[in-house]
N, C-alpha and C positions, 0 to 999 in steps of 0.2 A: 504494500500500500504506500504509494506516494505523501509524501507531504502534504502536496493541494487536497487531496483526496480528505488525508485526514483532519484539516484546515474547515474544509467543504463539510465535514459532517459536524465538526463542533458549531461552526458558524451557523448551520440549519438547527442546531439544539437550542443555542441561544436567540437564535430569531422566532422560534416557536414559543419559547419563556417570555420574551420582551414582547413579541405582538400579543399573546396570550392578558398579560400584564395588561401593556397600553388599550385595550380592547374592555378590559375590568374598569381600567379609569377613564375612560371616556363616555363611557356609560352613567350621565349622569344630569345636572343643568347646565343648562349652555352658558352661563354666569361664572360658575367654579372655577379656581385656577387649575386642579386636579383635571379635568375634564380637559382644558384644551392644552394642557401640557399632554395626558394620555392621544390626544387627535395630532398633536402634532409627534410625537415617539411615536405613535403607527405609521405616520408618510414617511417616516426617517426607517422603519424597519425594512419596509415595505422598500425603497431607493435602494436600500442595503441590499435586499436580498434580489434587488432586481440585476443589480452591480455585477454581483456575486456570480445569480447567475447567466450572465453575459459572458462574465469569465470563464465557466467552468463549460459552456458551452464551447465558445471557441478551442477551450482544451481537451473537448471531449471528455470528460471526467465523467463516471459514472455515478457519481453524484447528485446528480443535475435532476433526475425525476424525482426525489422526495422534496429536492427545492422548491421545483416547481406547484408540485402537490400544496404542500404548506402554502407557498404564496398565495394562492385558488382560495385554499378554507382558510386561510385569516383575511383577507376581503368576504368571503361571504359569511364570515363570525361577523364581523363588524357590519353589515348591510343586515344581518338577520333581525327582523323584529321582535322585540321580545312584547307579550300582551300589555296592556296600561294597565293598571290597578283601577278596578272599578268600585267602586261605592256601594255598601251592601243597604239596603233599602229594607227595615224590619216589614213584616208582611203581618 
C-alpha cells in the first residue's frame, strides 16, 4: 500500500467525522454562531474532499470510490429533511 493510498483512506475517515460533525451543527437557527460556522466546515469539507478526490483520480488510487461514496451521503445528510416538531393539541 502506497502512501497516497494510505493518506486517501485517513483523509476519507476524517472527512466523514468533520462533515458528520458540521452537519450536527448546522442543524439549527439560522441566527446561531454554531450553525453557520457548522455550514460553513461542511463547504470546507466538502472543497477538501473534492480536492482530494481530483487527486487520487488522476493517480488512479483505489481509493477514490469510498470518496466519492461519502461525498454523495454527506450532501444528501445535509439536504435530508428532518420532520418540524409539531404542536400537540389536547383533544
Amino acid at each position: 500500500m502506497s502512501t497516497f493510498e494510505l493518506m486517501l483512506i485517513v483523509v476519507t475517515t476524517a472527512g466523514a467525522f468533520l462533515g458528520g460533525l458540521s452537519i450536527y451543527w448546522a442543524r439549527g437557527e439560522d441566527r446561531q454562531p454554531r450553525t453557520r460556522w457548522g455550514r460553513r466546515l461542511f463547504v470546507m469539507v466538502l472543497l477538501g474532499l473534492g480536492g482530494l478526490g481530483l487527486a487520487a483520480a488522476t493517480a488512479r488510487a483505489h481509493g477514490l470510490p469510498p470518496l466519492g461514496i461519502l461525498a454523495g451521503l454527506l450532501v444528501v445528510a445535509m439536504l435530508w429533511e428532518s420532520p418540524e416538531p409539531s404542536l400537540e393539541r389536547p383533544t
